[in-house]
LOZATOR-746982 format. One record per residue (C-alpha): residue number from 1; y, x, z; chain; residue in three letters. Coordinates in nm, 2 decimals. Example, Ala and Ser with C-alpha at 12.3 -4.5 7.8 and 13.67 -1.06 7.14 Angstrom:
2
{nr:1&py:-0.45&px:1.23&pz:0.78&kette:A&rest:Ala};
{nr:2&py:-0.11&px:1.37&pz:0.71&kette:A&rest:Ser};
***
This chain:
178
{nr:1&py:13.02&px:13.24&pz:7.05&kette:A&rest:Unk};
{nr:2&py:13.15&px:13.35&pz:7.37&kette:A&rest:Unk};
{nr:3&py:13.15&px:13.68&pz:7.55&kette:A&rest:Unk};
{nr:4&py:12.83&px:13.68&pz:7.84&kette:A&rest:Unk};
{nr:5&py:12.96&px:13.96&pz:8.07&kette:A&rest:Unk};
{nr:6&py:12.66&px:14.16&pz:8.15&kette:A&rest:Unk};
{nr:7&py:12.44&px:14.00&pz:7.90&kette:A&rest:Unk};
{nr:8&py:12.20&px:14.26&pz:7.70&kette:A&rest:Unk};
{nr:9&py:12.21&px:14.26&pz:7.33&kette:A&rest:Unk};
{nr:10&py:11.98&px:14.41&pz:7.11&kette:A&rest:Unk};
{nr:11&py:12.08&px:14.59&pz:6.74&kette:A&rest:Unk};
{nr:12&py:11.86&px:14.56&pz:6.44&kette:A&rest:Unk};
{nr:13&py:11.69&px:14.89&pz:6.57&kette:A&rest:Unk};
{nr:14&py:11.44&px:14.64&pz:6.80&kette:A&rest:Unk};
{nr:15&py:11.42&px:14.36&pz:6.59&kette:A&rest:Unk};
{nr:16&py:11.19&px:14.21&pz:6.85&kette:A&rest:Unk};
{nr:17&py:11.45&px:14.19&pz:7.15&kette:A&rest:Unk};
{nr:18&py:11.74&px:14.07&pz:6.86&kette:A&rest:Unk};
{nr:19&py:11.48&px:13.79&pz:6.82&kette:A&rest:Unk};
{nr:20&py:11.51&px:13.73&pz:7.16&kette:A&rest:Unk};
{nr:21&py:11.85&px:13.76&pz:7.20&kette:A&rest:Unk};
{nr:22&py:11.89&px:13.48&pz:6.94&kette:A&rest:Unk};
{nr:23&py:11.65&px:13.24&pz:7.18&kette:A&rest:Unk};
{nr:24&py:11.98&px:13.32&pz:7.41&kette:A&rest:Unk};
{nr:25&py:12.24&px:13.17&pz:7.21&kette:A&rest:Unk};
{nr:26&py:11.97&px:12.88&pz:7.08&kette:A&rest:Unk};
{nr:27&py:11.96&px:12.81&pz:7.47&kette:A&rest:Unk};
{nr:28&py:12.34&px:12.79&pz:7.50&kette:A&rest:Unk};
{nr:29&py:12.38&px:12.56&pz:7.23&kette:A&rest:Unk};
{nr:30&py:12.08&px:12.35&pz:7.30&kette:A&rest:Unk};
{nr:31&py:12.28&px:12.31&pz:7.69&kette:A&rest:Unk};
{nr:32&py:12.61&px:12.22&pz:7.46&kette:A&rest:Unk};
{nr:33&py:12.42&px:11.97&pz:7.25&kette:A&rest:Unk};
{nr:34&py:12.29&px:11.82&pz:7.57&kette:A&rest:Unk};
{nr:35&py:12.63&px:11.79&pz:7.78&kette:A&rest:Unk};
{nr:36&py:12.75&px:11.65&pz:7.42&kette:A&rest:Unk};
{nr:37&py:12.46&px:11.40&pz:7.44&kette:A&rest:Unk};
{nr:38&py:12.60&px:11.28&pz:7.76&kette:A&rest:Unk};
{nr:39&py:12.93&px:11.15&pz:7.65&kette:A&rest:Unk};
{nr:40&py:12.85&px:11.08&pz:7.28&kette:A&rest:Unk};
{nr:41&py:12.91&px:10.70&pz:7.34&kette:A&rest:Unk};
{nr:42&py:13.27&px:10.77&pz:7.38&kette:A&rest:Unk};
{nr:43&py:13.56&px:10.88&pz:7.23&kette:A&rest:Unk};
{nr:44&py:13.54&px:11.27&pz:7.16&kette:A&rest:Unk};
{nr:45&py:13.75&px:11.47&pz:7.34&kette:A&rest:Unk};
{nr:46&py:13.96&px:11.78&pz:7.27&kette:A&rest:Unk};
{nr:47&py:13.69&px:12.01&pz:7.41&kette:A&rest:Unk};
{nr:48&py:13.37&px:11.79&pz:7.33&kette:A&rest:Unk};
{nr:49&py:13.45&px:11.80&pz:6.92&kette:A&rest:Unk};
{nr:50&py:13.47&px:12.17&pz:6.87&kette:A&rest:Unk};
{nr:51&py:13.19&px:12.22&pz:7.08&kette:A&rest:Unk};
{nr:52&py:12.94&px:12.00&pz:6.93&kette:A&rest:Unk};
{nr:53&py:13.10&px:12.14&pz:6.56&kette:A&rest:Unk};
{nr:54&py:12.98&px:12.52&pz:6.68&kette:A&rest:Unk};
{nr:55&py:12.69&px:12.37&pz:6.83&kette:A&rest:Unk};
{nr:56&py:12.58&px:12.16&pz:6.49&kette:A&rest:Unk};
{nr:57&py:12.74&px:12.44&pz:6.28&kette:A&rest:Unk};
{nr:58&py:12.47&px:12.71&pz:6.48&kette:A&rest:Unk};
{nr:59&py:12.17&px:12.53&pz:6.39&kette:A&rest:Unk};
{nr:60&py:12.26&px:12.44&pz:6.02&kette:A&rest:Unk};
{nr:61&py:12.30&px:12.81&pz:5.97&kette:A&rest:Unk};
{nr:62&py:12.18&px:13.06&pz:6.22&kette:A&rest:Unk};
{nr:63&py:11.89&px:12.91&pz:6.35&kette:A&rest:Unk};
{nr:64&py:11.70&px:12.88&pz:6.05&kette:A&rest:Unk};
{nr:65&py:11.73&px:13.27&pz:6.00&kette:A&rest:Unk};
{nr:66&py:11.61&px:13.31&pz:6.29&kette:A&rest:Unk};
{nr:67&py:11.30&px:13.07&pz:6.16&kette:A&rest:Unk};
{nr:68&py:11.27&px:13.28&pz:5.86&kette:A&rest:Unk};
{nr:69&py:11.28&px:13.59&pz:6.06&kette:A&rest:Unk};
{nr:70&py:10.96&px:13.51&pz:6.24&kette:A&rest:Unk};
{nr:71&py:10.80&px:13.30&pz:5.99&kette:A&rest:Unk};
{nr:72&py:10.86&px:13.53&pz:5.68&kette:A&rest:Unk};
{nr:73&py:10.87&px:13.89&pz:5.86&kette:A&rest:Unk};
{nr:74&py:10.72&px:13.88&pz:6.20&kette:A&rest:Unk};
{nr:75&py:10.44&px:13.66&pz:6.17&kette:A&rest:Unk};
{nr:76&py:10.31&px:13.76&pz:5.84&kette:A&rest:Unk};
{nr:77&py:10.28&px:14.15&pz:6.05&kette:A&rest:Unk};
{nr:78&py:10.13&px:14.04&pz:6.34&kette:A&rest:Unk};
{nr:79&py:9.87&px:13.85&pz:6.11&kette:A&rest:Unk};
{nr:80&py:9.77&px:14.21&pz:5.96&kette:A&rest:Unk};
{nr:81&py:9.66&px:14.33&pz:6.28&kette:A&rest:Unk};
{nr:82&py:9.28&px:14.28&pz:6.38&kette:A&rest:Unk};
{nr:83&py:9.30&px:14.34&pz:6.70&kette:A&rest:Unk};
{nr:84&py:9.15&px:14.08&pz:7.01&kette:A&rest:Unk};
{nr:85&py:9.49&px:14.05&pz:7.16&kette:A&rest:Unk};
{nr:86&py:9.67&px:13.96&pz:6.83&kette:A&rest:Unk};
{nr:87&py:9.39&px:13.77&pz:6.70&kette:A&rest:Unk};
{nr:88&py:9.44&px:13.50&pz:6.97&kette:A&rest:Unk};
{nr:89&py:9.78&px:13.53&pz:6.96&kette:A&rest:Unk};
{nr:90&py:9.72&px:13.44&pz:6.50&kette:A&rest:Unk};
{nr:91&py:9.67&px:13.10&pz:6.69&kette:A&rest:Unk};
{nr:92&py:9.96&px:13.02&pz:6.89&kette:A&rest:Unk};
{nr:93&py:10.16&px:13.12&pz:6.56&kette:A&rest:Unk};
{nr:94&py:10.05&px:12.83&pz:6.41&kette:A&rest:Unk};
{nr:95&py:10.15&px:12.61&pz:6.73&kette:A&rest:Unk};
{nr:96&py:10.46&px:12.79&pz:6.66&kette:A&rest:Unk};
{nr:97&py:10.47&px:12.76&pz:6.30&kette:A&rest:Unk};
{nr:98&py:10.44&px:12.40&pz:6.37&kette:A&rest:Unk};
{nr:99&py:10.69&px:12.35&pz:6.65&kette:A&rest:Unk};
{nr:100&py:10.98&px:12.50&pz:6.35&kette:A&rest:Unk};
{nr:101&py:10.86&px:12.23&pz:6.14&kette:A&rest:Unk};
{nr:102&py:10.88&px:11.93&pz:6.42&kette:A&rest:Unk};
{nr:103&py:11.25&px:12.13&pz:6.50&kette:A&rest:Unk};
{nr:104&py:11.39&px:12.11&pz:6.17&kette:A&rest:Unk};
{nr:105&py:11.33&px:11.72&pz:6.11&kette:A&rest:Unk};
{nr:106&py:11.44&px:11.72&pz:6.47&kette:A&rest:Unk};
{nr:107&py:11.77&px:11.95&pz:6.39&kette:A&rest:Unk};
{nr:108&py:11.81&px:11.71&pz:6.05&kette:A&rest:Unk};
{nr:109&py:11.83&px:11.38&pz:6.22&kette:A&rest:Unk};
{nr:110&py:12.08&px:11.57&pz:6.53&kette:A&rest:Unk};
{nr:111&py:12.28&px:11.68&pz:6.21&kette:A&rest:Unk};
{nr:112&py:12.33&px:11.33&pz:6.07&kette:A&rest:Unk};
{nr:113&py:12.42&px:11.17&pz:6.39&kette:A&rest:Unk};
{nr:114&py:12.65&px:11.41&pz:6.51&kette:A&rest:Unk};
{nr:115&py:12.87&px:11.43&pz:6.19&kette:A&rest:Unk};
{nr:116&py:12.90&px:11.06&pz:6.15&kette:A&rest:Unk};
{nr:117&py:13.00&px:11.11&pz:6.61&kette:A&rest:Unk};
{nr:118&py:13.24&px:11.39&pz:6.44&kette:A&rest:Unk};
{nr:119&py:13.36&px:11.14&pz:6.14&kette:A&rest:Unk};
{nr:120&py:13.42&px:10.82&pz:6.38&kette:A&rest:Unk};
{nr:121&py:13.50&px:10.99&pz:6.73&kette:A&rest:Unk};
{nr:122&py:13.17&px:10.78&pz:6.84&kette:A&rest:Unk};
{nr:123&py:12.83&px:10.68&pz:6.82&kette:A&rest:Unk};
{nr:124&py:12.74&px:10.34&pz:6.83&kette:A&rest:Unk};
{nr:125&py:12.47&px:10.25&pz:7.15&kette:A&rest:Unk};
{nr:126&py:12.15&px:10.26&pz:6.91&kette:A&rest:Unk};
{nr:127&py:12.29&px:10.58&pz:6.75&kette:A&rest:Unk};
{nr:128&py:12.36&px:10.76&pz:7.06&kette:A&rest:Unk};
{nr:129&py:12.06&px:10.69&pz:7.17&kette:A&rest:Unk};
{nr:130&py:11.90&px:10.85&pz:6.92&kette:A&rest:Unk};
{nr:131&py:12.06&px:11.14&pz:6.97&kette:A&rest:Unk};
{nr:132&py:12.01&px:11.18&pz:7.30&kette:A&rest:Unk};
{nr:133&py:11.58&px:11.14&pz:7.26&kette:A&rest:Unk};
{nr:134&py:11.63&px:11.42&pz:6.97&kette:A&rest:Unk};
{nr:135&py:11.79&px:11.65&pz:7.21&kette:A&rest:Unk};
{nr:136&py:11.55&px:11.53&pz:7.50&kette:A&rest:Unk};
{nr:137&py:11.27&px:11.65&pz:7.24&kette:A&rest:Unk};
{nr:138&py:11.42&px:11.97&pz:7.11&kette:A&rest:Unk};
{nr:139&py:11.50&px:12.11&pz:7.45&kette:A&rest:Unk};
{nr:140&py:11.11&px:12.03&pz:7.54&kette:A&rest:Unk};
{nr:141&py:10.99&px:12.19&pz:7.22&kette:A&rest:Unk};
{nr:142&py:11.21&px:12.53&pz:7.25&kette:A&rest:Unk};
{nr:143&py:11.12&px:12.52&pz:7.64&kette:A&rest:Unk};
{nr:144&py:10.79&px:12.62&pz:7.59&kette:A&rest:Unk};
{nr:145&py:10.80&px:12.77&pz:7.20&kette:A&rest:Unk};
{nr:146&py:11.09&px:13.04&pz:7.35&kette:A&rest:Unk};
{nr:147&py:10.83&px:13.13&pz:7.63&kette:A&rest:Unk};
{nr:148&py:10.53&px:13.19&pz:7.45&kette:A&rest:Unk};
{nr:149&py:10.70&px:13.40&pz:7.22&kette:A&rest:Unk};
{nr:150&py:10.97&px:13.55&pz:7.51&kette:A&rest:Unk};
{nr:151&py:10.67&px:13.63&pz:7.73&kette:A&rest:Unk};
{nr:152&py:10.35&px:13.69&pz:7.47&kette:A&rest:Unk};
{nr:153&py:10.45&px:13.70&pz:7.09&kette:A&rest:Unk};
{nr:154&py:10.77&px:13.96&pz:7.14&kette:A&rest:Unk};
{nr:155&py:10.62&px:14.21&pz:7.38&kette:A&rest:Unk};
{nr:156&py:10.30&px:14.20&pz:7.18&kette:A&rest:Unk};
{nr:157&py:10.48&px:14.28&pz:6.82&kette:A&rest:Unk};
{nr:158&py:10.69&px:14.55&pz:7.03&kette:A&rest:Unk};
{nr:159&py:10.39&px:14.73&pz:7.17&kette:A&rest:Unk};
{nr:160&py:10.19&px:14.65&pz:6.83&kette:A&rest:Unk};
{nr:161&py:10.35&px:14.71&pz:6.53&kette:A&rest:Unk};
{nr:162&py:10.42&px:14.99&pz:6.39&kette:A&rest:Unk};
{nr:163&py:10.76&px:15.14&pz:6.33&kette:A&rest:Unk};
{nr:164&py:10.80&px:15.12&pz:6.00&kette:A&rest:Unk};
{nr:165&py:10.70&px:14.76&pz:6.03&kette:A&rest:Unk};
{nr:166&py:10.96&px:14.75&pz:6.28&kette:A&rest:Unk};
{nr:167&py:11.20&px:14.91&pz:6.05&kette:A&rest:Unk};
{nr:168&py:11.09&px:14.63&pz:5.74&kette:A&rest:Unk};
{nr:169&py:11.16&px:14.36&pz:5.97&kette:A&rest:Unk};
{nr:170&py:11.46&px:14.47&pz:6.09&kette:A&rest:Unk};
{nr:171&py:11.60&px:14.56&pz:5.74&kette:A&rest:Unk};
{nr:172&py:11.51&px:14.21&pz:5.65&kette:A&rest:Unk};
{nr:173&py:11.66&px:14.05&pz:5.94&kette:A&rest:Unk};
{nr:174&py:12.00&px:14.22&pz:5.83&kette:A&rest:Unk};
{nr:175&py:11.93&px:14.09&pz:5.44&kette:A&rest:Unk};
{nr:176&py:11.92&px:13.76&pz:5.56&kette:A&rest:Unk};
{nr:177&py:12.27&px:13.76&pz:5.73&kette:A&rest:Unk};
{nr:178&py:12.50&px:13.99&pz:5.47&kette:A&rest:Unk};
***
């Protein structure tokens, strides 16, 4: 990935702002996947290929750590706290919970098209198509999943959980990437 000057980057110690930091480079790719979209139809070019390759590549590996980091660590927390505030946000985790699951079928079928674009230097019409409603959906999806959780899920885990939770979360955050 590379270099943002002046971009902020968070370390396992706030596990909630490395969660955002990851909706960051999720973005970036998501805008690569899209100006990929664009030209799929024709021949790949020298910078087009590696860039949907990282851009395929991020998805297939990172992203769904970054699912499991929320769905397995942060979420099951935030579910422990009875509390109003957290109790209606137990709700939009599910809308959440549910947009990762509409994502990965989503990041499954933009997998398959872009390794046979990779494989032939092309997609046929139909094919492209395809790919370009998939991204068309996946940007939608991540538009509004990354702001509830950016703007409402993050802060509230930050200000609510405790630090040892904090601390468990990061540690397994860091488990899931050694």
């Amino acid at each position: 990935m590379p270099v943002q000057i002046g971009a902020q980057s968070h370390s396992f110690s706030d596990p909630t702002g490395l969660l955002s930091d990851c909706h960051r480079r999720i973005e970036m790719f998501l805008g690569t996947l899209e100006r990929v979209a664009s030209v799929i139809d024709r021949p790949l070019t020298e910078d087009i290929r590696p860039a949907l390759e990282s851009a395929l590549r991020y998805f297939r590996e990172a992203a769904p750590k970054h699912t499991a980091d929320e769905e397995e660590s942060l979420f099951p927390r935030l579910r422990q706290i009875h509390l109003p505030d957290v109790e209606s946000a137990v709700e939009r985790l599910e809308l959440l919970e549910h947009d990762h699951v509409l994502a990965a079928s989503l990041h499954a079928e933009v997998e398959a098209l872009g390794q046979r674009c990779l494989a032939y230097g092309s997609l046929e019409s139909t094919d492209a198509e395809a790919f370009r409603k998939a991204i068309g959906t996946l940007v939608a999806i991540y538009k509004h999943h990354i702001t509830v959780e950016d703007n409402f899920v993050f802060p509230l885990a930050a200000r609510l959980l405790s630090s040892t939770d904090k601390a468990d979360i990061a540690d397994e955050m860091a488990a899931r990437r050694s």
